[in-house]
N, C-alpha and C positions, 0 to 999 in steps of 0.2 A: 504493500500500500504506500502510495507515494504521500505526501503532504497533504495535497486539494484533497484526495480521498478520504485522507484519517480529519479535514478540517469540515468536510462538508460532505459526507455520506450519510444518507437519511438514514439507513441502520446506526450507525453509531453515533448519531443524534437523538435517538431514540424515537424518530417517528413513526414506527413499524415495531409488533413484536418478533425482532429478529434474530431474540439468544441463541438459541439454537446454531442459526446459520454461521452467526460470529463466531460464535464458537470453534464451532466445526473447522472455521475460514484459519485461526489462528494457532489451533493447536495443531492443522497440519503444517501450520508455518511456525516453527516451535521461535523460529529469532525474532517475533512480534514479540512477542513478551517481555525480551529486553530492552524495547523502547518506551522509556518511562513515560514518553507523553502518549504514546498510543493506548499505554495502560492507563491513563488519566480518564482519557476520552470517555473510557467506558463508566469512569463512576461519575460524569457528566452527563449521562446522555439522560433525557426526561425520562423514562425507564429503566431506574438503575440494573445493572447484569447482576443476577443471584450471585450469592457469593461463592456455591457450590461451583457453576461455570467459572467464574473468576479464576476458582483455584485449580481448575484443569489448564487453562489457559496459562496460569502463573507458572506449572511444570515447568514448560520451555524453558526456563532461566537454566534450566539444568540438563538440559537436550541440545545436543550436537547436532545442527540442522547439514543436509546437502552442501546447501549454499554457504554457509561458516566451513564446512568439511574442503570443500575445492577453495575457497578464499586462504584456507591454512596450506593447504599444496600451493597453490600461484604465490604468496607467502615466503614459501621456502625457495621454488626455483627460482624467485626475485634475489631470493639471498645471494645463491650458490651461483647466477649471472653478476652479482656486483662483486663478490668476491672472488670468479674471473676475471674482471674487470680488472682489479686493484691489481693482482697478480702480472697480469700482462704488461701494467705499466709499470712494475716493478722490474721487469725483465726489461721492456727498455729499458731504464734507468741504468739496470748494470750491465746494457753492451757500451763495447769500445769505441765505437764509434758514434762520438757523440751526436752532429749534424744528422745521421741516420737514425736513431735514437729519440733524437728531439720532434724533428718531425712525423714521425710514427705517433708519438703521444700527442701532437696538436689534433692526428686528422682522428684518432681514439676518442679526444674529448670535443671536437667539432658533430662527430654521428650520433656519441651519447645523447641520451634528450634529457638527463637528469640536472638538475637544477644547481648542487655541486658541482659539476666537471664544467660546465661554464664560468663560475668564478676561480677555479683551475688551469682553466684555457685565460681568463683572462691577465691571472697571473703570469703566466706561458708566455702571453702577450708582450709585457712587462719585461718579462727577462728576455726577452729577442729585440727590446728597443721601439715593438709597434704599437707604441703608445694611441696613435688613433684607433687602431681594431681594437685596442682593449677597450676602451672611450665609449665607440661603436656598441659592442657589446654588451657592456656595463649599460647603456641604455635603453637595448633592445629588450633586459630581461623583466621587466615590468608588463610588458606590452605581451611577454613568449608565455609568462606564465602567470598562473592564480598567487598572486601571493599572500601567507596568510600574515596576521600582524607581526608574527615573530619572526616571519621572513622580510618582511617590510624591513624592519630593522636593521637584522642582517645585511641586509641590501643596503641600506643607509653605510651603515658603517663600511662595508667594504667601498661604498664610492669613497668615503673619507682617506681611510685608510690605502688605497689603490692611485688613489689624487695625490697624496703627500710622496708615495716612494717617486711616481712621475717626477713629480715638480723635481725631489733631488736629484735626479736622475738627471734632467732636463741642467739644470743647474753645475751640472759636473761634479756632486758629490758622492754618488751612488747611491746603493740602494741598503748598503750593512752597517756602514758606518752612522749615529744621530749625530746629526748636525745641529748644533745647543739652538739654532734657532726654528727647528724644527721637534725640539723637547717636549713642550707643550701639551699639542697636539697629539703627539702619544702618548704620552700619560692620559691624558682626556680619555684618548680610546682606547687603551688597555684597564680603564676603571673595571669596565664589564666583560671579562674575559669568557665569560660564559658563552658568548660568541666566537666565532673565528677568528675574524678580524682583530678582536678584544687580546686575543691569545697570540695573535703574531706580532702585536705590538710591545704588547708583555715580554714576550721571546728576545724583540728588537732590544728592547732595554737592556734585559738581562744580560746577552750579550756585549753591548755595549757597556757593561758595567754600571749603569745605571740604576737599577732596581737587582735588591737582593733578592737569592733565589729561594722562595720559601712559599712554591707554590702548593698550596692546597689539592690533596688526590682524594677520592673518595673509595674506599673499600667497603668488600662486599660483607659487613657483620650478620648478615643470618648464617650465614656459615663459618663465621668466626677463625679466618684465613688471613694471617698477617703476611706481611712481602716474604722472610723467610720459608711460608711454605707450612709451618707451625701451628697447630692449634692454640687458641687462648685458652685459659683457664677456664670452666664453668666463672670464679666466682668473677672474671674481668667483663663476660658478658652482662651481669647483674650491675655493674659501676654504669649501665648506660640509663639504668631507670633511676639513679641518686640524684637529689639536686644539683650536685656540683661533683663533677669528677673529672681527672687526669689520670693516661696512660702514657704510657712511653714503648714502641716495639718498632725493630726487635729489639730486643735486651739480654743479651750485651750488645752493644749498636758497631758495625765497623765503620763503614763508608759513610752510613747516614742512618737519621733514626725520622721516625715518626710520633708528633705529638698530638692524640685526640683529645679534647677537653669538652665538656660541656657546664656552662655557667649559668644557673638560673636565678634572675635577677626582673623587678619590675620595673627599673629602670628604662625610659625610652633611649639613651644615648651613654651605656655605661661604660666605663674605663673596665678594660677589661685585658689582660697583660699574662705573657706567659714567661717566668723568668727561671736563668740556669742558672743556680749555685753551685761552685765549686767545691773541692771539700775541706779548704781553708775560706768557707762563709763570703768569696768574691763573686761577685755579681758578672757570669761571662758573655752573657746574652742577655737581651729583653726584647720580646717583639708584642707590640701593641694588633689586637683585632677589634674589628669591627662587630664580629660573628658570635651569638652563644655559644655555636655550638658549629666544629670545624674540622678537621683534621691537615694537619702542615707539616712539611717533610722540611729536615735540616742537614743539610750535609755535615761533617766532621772536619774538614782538613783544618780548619782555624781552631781546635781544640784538645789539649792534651787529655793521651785517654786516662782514666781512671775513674772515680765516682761522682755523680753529679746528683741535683735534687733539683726535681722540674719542679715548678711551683705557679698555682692559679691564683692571679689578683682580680679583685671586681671591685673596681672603686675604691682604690687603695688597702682592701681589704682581704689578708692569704687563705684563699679558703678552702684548699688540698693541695697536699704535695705526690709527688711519686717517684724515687729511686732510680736513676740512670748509670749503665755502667761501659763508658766508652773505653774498647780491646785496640788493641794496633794493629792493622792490615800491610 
């Protein structure tokens, strides 16, 4: 049932008594039932549906239909073609021959129709100098595609971000190096790195020595899997429901460690600080967040190994610690 049907069909307005038929119409389409406004309908219609039909009707929430059955197959073979996809342009990537190489992966992401591989091509663009196809491009995709608002966005920021490496470009200072008068500007658009864009700007910095490296990764805690591969303890998964809690893993940390904290505070704008003591009481780190509740990866080379004490402030206040112990690699 499309929209105008389920908005204006004299059965499901109820000017007919037509339970039965509905019925019938819905339970052999069991993925009705999971469209909450079509289930509205029914306790709107001037003859409410018995409640006994209702709950035949309701089943479906938990019926695997046809159409959900081949949606889950198209699904998968959608997968296993983009993950051809990636694969192939990896393979360019590592022939010898770069010019042959590079042009293979222009005419890969000019046939794609997916909405990625065109801000990929227009990168492509960018690094061969044809600053107007990228231009071209970059405007065509408004016009190529639906975009929803979070792609709108997206799309904003890669004109930003896409316009700035130009201009340097254009300018003779490339595209790796920041150029202090172009600082700005990428700070601005790596606030939200939750984007693409957000995240290459972030990158830019990073490399440039700009912003320290202490980006935020998200792990997968239902199955309670730290980067070494280790399981947590039952009792570290229970620290997620405390008000305030700090981990530290792996532990013993080599290369780098991870710190998850969560800070619960009614604060709308509170200070909120993650700091390392050493084990003569020196203060060797302190990084300020924004976030209750985060997880931030810290590399090591700036720190002698031995014992540390991570510790959660919230408005100048320590409200758990947790035991760190950096080994030597």
């Amino acid at each position: 049932m499309d929209n105008s049907t389920m908005n204006y069909h004299p059965l499901l307005q109820g000017e007919g008594r037509g339970e039965v038929m509905i019925r019938d119409i819905m339970v052999a389409n069991p993925q009705s039932a999971k469209r909450d406004s079509l289930m509205q309908k029914l306790d709107e219609r001037i003859v409410p549906m018995p409640d006994d039909m209702k709950e035949e009707i309701a089943q479906g929430i938990y019926t695997q239909s046809l159409k959900e059955e081949l949606e889950s197959e198209i699904g998968i073979y959608r997968d296993r073609e983009r993950k051809a996809f990636y694969n192939l342009i990896r393979c360019y990537k590592q022939d010898t021959i770069p010019i042959a190489s590079s042009d293979s992966i222009k005419q890969l992401l000019i046939d794609d129709q997916y909405l990625q591989s065109k801000y990929a091509l227009a990168v492509l663009y960018l690094e061969q100098d044809s600053i107007t196809k990228m231009n071209e491009l970059l405007s065509s995709i408004p016009g190529s595609f639906t975009l929803s608002l979070t792609e709108t966005t997206a799309h904003s920021m890669y004109l930003n971000y896409l316009s700035v490496l130009s201009q340097m470009i254009l300018a003779g200072i490339g595209s790796v190096n920041v150029d202090s008068s172009y600082l700005p500007i990428f700070q601005l658009i790596a606030e939200d790195d939750s984007y693409l864009p957000g995240a290459y700007a972030r990158n830019l910095l990073i490399g440039g020595g700009v912003k320290d490296y202490d980006e935020p990764i998200i792990l997968d805690d239902t199955n309670s899997i730290n980067p070494s591969g280790s399981s947590f303890p039952p009792e570290d998964n229970r620290m997620i429901n405390e008000e305030n809690f700090i981990r530290v893993y792996p532990n013993p940390a080599g290369n780098y460690f991870v710190i998850e904290f969560k800070a619960l505070t009614n604060e709308s704008n509170p200070l909120i600080q993650l700091k390392l003591i050493d084990i003569h009481s020196k203060v060797s780190k302190v990084i300020n967040s924004k976030k209750t509740y985060d997880q931030i990866i810290f590399r090591t080379e700036t720190l002698e190994p031995g014992i540390y004490i991570c510790e959660l402030w919230v408005t100048n206040k320590r409200k758990t610690t947790a035991k760190l112990i950096i080994v030597n690699q």
